[in-house]
C-alpha positions, 0 to 999 in steps of 0.5 A, a space after each residue: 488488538 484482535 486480528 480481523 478477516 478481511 474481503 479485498 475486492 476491487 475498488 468500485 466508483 462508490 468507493 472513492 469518496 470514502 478512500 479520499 477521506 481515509 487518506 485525509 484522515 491517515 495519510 495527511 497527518 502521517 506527512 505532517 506529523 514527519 515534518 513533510 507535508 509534502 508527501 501528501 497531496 489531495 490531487 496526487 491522490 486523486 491521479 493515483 486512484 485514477 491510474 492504479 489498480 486499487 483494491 479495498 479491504 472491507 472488515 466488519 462492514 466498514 472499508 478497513 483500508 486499501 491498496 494502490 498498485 502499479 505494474 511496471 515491467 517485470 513489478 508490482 510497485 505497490 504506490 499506497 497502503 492505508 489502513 482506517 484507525 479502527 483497524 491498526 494493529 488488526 492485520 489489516 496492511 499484512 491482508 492487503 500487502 499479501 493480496 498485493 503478493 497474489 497479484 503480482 503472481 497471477 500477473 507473473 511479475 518477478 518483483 514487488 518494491 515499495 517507497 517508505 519513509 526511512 523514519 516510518 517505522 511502522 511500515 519498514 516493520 511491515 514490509 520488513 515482515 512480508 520479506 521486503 529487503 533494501 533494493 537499488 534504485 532511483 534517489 530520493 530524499 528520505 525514502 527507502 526504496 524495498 523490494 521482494 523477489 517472487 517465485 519464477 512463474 512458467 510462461 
């Protein structure tokens, strides 16, 4: 497939609408399709996009995809990366991982860190690929908990 450019811009209060149904149409059946359903849940969504800094990617005039984070002390913990079919395999999650990287730097956080499904290999590839390595943390079923060290910043 052909790469695109993308423009990520801050999430909008028109945009929410189209993010639930990208997740609907991406995320839910990713949940199912692992054999856990549970992983998705509408109103967990709804909460994120209310706490999260959510950024949009927009390719070709459509929202391409989107990306949830939070700040937690020193990290940006990166909650959400979702691309819309029409655009897999088109660079769309590295643009959005990348903005999530310059985020994190002007904010001079230390650290991002990531959950993944052990068995989503699609993002350990990405997130592997962006110089994500297994990090030490809290413990939970099946996940992988991934971490990139930034540069130190001067305060």
């Amino acid at each position: 497939m052909e790469r695109v450019k993308c423009s990520v811009r801050d999430v909008s209060a028109d945009d929410r609408g189209m993010i639930v149904l990208l997740a609907e149409e991406t995320l839910h059946p990713l949940a199912d399709g692992s054999g856990h359903p549970e992983r998705y849940h509408t109103t967990e969504l709804l909460d994120l996009l209310e706490r999260a800094d959510v950024f949009v990617a927009e390719a070709e005039g459509e929202m391409a995809g989107f990306v949830a984070v939070e700040a937690e002390d020193d990290t940006l913990a990166l909650r959400c990366v979702c691309v819309s079919p029409a655009f897999e395999a088109r660079g769309v999650a590295n643009q959005l991982v990348d903005w999530a990287e310059g985020v994190a730097i002007d904010r001079r956080l230390h650290r991002l860190t990531a959950f993944v499904p052990a068995g989503d290999h699609p993002s350990l590839r990405l997130y592997r690929g962006h110089d994500f390595v297994p990090a030490a943390g809290p413990a939970q079923l099946e996940m992988v908990l991934l971490e990139k060290r930034l540069p130190a910043t001067e305060d």
